[in-house]
PDB file of N, CA, C, O and CB in Angstrom:
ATOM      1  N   UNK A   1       0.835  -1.178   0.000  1.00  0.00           N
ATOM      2  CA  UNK A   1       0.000   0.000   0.000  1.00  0.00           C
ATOM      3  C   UNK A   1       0.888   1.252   0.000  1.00  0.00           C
ATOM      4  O   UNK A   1       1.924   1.348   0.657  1.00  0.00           O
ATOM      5  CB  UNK A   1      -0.954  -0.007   1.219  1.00  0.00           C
ATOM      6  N   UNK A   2       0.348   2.264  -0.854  1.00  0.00           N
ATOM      7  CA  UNK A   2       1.371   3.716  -1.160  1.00  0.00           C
ATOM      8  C   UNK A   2       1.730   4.078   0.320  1.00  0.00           C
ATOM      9  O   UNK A   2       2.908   3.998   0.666  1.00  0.00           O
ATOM     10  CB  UNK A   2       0.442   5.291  -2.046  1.00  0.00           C
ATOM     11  N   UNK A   3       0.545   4.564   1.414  1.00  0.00           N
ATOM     12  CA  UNK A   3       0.576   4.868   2.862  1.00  0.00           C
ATOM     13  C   UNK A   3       1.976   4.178   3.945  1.00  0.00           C
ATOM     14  O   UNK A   3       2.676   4.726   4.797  1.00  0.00           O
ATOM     15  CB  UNK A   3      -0.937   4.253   3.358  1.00  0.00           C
ATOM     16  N   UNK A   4       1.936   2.753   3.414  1.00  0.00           N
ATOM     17  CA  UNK A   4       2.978   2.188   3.950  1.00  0.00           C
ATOM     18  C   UNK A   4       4.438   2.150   3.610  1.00  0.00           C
ATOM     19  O   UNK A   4       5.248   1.422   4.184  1.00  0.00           O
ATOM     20  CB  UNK A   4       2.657   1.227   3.981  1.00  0.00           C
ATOM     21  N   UNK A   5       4.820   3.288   2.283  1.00  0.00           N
ATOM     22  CA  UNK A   5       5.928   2.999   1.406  1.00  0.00           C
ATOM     23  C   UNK A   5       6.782   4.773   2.331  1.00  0.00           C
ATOM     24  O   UNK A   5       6.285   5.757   2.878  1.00  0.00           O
ATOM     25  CB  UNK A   5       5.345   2.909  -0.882  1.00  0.00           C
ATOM     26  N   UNK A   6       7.745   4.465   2.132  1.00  0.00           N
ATOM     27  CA  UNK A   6       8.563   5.835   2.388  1.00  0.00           C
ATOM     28  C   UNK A   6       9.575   6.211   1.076  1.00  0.00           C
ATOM     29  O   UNK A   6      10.454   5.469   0.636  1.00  0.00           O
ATOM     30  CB  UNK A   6       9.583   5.633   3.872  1.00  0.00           C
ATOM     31  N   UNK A   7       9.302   7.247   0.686  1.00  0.00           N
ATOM     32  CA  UNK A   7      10.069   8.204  -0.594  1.00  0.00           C
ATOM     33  C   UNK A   7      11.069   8.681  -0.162  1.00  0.00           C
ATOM     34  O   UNK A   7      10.978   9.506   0.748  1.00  0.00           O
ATOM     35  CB  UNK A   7       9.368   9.429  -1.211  1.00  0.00           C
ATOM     36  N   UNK A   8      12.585   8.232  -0.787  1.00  0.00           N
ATOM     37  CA  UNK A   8      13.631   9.102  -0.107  1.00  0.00           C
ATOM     38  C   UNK A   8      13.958   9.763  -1.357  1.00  0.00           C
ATOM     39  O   UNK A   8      13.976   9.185  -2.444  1.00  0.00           O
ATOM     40  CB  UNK A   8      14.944   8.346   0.717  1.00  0.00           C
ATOM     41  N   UNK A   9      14.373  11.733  -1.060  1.00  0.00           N
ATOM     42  CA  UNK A   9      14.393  11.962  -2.403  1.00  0.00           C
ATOM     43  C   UNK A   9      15.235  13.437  -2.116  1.00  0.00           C
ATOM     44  O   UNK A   9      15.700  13.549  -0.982  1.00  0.00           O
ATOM     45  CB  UNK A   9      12.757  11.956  -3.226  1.00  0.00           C
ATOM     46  N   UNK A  10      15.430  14.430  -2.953  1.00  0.00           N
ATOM     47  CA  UNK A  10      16.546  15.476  -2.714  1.00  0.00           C
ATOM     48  C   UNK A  10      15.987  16.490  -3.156  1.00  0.00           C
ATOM     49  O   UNK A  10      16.612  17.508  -2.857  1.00  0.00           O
ATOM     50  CB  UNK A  10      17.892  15.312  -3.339  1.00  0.00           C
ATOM     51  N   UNK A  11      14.826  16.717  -3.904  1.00  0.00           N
ATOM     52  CA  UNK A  11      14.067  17.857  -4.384  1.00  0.00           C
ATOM     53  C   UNK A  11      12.572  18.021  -4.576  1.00  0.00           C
ATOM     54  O   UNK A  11      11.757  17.109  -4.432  1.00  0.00           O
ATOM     55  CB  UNK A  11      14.526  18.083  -5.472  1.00  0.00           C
ATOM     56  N   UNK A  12      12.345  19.030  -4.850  1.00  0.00           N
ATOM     57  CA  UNK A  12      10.508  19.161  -4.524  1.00  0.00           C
ATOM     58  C   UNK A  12       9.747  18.349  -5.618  1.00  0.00           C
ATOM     59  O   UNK A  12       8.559  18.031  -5.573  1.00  0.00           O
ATOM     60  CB  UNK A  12       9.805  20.989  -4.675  1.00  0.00           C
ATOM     61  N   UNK A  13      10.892  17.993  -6.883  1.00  0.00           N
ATOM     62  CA  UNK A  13      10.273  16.889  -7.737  1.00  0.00           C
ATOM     63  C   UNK A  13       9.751  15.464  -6.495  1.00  0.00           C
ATOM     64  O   UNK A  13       8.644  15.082  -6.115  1.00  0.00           O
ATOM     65  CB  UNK A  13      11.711  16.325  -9.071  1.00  0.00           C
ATOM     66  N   UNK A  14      10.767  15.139  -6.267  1.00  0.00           N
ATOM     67  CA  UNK A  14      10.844  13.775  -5.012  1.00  0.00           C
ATOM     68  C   UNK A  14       9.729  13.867  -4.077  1.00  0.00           C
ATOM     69  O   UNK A  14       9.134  12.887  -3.628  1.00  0.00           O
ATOM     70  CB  UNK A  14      12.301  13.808  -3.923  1.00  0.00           C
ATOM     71  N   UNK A  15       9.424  15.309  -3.752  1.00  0.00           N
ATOM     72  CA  UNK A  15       8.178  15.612  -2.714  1.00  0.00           C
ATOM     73  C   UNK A  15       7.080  15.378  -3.441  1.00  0.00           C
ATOM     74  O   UNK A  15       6.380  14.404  -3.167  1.00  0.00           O
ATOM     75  CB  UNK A  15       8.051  17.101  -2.094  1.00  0.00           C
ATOM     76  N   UNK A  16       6.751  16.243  -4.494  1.00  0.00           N
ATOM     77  CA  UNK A  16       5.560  15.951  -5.354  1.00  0.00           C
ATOM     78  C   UNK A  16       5.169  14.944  -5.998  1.00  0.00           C
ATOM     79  O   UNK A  16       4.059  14.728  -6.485  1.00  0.00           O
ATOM     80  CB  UNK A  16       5.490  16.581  -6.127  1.00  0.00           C
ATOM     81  N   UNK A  17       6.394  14.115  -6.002  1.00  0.00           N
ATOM     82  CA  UNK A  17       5.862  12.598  -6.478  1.00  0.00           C
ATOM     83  C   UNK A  17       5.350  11.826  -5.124  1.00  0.00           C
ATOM     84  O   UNK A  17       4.223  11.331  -5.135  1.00  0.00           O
ATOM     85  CB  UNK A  17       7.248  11.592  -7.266  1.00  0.00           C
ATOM     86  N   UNK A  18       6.021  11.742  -4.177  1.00  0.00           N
ATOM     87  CA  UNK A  18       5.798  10.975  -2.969  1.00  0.00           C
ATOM     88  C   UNK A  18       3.829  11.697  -3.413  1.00  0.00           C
ATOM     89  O   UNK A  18       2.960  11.278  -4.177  1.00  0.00           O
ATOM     90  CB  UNK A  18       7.046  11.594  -1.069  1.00  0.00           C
ATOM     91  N   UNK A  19       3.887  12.740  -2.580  1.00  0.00           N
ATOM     92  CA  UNK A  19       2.385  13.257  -2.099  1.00  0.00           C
ATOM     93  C   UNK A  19       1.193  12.838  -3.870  1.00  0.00           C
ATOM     94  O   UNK A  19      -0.032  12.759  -3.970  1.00  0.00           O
ATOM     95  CB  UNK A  19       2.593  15.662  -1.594  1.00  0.00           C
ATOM     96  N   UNK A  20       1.813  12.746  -4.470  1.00  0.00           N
ATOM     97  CA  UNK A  20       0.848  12.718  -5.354  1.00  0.00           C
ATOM     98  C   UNK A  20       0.866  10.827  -5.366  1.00  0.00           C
ATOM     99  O   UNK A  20      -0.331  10.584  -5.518  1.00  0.00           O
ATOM    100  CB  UNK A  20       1.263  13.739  -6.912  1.00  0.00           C
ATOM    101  N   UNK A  21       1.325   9.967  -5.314  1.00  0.00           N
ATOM    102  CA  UNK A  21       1.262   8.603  -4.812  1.00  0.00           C
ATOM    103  C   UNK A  21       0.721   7.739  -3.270  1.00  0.00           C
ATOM    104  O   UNK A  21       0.519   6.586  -2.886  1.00  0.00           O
ATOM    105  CB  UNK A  21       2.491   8.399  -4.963  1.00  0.00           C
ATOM    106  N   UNK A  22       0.652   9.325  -2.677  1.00  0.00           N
ATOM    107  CA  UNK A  22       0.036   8.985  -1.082  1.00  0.00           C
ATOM    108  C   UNK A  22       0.900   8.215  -0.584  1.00  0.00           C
ATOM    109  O   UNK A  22       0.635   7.190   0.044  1.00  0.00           O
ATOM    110  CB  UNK A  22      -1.397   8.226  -0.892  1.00  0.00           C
ATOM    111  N   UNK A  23       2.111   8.686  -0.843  1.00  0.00           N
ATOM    112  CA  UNK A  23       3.208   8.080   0.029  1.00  0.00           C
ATOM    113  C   UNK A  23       4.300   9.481   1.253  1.00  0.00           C
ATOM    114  O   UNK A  23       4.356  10.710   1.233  1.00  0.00           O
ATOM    115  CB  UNK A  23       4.384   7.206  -1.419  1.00  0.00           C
ATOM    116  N   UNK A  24       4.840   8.614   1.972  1.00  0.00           N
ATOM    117  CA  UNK A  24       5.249   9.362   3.225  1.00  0.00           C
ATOM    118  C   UNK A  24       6.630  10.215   2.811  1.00  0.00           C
ATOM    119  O   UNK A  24       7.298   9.435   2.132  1.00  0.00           O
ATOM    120  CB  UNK A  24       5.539   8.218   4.559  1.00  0.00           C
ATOM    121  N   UNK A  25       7.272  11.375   2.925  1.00  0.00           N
ATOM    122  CA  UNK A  25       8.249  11.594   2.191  1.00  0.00           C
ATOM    123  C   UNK A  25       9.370  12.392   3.160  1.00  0.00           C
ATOM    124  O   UNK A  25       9.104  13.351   3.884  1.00  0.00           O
ATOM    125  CB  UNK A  25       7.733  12.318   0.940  1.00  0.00           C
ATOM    126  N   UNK A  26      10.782  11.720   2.987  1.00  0.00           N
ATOM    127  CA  UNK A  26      11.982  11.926   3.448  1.00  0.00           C
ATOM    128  C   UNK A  26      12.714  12.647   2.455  1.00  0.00           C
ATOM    129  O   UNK A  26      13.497  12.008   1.752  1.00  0.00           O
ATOM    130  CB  UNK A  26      12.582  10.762   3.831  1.00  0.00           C
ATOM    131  N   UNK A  27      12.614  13.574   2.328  1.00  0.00           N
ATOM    132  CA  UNK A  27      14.174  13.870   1.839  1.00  0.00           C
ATOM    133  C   UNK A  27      15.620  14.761   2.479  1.00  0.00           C
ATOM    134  O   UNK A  27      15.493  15.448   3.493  1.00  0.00           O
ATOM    135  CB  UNK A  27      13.914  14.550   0.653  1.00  0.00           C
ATOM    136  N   UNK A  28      16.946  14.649   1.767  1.00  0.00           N
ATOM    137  CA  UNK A  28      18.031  14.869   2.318  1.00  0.00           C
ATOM    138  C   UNK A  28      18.198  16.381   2.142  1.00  0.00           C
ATOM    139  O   UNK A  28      17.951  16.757   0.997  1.00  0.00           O
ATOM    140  CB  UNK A  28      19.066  14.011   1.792  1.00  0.00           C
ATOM    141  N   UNK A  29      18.502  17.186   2.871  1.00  0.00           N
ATOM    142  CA  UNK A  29      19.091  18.505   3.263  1.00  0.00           C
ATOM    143  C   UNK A  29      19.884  19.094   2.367  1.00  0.00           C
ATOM    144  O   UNK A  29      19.767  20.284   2.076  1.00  0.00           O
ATOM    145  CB  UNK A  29      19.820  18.448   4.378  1.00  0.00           C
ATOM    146  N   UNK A  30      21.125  17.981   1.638  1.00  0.00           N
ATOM    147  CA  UNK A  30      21.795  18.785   0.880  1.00  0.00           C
ATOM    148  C   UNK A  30      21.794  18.139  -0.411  1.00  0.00           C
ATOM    149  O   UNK A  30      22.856  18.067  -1.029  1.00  0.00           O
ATOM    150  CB  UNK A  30      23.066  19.087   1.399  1.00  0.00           C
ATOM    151  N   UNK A  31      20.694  17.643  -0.909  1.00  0.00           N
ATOM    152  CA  UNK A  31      20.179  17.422  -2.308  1.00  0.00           C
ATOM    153  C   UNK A  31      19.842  18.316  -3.263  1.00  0.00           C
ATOM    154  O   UNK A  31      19.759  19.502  -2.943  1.00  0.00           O
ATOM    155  CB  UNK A  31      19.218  16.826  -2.274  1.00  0.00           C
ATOM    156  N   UNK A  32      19.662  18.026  -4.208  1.00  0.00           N
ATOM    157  CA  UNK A  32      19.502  18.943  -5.522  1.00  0.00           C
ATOM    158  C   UNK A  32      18.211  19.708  -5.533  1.00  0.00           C
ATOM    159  O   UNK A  32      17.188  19.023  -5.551  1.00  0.00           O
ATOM    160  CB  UNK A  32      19.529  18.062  -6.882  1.00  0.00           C
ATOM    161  N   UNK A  33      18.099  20.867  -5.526  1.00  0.00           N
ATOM    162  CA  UNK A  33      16.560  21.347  -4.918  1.00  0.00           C
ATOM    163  C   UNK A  33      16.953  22.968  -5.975  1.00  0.00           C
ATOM    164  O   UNK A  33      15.988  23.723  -5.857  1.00  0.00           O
ATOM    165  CB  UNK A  33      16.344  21.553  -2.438  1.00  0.00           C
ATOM    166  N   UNK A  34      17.584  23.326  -6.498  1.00  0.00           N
ATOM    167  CA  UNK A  34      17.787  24.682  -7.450  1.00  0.00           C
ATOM    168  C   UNK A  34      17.800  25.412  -6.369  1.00  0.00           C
ATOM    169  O   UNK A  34      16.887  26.217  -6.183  1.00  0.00           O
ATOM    170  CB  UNK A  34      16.636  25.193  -8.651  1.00  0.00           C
ATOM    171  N   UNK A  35      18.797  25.274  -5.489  1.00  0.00           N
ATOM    172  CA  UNK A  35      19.353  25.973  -4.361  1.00  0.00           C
ATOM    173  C   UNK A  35      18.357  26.768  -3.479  1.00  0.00           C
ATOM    174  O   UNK A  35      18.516  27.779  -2.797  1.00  0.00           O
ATOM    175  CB  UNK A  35      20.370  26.879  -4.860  1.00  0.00           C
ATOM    176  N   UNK A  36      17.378  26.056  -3.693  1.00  0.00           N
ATOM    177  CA  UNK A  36      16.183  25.946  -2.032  1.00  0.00           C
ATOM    178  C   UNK A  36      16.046  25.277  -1.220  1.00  0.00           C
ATOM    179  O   UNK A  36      16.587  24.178  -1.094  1.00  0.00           O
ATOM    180  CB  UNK A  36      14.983  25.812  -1.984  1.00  0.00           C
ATOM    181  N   UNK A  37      15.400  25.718  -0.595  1.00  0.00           N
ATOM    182  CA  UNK A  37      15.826  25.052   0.940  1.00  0.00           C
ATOM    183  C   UNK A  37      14.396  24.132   1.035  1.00  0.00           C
ATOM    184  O   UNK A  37      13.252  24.498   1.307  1.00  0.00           O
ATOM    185  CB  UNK A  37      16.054  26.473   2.545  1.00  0.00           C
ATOM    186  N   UNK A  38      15.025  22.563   0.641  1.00  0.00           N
ATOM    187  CA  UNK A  38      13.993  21.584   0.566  1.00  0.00           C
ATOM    188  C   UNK A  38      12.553  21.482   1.475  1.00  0.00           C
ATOM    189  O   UNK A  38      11.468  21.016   1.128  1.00  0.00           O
ATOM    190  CB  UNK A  38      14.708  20.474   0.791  1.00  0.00           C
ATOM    191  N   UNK A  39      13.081  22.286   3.168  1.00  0.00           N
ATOM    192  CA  UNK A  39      11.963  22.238   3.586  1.00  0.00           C
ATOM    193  C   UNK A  39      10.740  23.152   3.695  1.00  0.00           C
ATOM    194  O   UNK A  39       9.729  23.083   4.395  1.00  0.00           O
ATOM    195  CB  UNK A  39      12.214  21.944   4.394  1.00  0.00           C
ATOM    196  N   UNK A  40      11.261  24.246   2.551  1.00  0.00           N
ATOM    197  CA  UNK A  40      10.042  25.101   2.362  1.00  0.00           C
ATOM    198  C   UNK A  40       9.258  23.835   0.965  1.00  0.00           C
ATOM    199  O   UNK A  40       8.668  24.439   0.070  1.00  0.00           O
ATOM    200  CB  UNK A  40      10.608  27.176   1.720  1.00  0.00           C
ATOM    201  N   UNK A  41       9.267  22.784   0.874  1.00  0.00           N
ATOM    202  CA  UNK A  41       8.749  22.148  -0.066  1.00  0.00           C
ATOM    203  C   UNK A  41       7.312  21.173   0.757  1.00  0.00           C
ATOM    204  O   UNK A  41       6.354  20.616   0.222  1.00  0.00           O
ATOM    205  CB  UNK A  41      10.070  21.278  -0.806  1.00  0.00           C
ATOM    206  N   UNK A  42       7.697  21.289   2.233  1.00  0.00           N
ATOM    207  CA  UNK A  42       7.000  20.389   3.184  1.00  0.00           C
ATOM    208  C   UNK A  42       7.573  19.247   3.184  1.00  0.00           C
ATOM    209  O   UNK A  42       6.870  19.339   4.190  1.00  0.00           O
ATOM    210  CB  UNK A  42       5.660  20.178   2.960  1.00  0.00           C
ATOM    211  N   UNK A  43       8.053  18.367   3.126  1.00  0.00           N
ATOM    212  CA  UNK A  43       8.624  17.050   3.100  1.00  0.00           C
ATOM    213  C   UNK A  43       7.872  16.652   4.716  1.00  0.00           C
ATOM    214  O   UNK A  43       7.586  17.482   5.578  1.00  0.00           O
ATOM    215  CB  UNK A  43      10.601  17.042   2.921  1.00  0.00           C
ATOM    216  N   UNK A  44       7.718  15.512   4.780  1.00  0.00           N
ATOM    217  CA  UNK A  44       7.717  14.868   6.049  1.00  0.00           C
ATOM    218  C   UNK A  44       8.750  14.751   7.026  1.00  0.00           C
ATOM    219  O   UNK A  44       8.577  15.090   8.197  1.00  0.00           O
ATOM    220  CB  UNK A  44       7.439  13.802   5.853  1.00  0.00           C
ATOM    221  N   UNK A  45       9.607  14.375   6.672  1.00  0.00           N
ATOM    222  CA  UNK A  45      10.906  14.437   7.098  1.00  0.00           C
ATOM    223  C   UNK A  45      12.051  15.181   6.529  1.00  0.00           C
ATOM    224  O   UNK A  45      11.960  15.496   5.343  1.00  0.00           O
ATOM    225  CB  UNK A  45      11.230  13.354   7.127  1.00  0.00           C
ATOM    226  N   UNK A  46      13.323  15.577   7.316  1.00  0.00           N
ATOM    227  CA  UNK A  46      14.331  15.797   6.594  1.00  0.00           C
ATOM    228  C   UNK A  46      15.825  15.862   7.062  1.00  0.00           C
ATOM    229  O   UNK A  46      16.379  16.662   7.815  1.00  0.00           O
ATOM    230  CB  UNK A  46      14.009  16.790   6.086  1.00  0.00           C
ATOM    231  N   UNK A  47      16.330  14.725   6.353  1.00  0.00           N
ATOM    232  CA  UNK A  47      17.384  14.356   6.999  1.00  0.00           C
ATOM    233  C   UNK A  47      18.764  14.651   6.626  1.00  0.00           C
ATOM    234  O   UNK A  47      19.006  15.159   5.531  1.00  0.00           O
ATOM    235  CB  UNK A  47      17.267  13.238   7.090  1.00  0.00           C
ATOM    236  N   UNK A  48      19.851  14.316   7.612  1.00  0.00           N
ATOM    237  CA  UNK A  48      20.843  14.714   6.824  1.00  0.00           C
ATOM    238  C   UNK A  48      22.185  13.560   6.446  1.00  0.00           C
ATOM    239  O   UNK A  48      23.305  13.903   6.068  1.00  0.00           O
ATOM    240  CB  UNK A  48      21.299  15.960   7.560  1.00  0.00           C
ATOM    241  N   UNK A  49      21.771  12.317   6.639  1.00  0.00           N
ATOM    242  CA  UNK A  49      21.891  11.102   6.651  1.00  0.00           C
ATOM    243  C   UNK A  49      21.203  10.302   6.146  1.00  0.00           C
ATOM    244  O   UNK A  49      20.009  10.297   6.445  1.00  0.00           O
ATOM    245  CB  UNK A  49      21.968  10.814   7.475  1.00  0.00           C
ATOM    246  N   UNK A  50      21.896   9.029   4.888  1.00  0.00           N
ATOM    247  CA  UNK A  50      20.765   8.049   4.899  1.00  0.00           C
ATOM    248  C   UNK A  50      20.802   7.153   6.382  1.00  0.00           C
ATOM    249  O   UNK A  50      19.774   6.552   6.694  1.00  0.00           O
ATOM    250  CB  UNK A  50      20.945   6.999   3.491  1.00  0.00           C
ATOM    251  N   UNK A  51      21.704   7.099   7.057  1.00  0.00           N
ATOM    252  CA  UNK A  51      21.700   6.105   8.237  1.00  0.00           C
ATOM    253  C   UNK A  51      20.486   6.779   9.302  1.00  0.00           C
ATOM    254  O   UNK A  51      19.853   6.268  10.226  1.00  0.00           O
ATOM    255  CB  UNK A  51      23.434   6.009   9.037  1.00  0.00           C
ATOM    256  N   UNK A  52      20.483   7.946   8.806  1.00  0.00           N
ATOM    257  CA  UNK A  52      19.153   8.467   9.939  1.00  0.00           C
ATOM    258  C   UNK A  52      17.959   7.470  10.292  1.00  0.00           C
ATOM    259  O   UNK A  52      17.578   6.999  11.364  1.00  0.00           O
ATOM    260  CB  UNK A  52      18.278   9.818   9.257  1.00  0.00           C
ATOM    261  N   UNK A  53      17.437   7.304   8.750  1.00  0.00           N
ATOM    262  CA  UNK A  53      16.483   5.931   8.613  1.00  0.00           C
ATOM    263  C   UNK A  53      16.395   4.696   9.382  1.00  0.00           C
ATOM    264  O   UNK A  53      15.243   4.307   9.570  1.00  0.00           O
ATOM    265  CB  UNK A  53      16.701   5.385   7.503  1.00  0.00           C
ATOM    266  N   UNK A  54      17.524   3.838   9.972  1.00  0.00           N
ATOM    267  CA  UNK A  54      17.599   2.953  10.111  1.00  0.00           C
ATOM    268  C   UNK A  54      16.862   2.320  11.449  1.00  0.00           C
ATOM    269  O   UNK A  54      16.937   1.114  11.682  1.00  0.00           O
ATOM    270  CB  UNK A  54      18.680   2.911   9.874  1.00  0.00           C
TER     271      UNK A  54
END
């Protein structure tokens, strides 16, 4: 189920796909975002590690 899946991703493309799939969305801090600051995108999370996840 989409609800149960987590999106790890680096830009507001990565956000807008998660939310438009009804999935939960992580992305990383210093990912590719056209030098914005990913969390004006809303993300669910935002990390600065993939080991954060674990």
């Amino acid at each position: 189920m989409p609800k149960d899946c987590l999106v790890v991703g680096d830009s507001i493309n990565d956000v807008e796909s998660a939310r438009s799939a009804g999935m939960t969305m992580a992305d990383v801090h210093y990912g590719y975002n056209h030098g914005e600051d990913i969390r004006m995108s809303k993300p669910d999370l935002v990390i600065g590690s993939l080991l954060e996840l674990v």
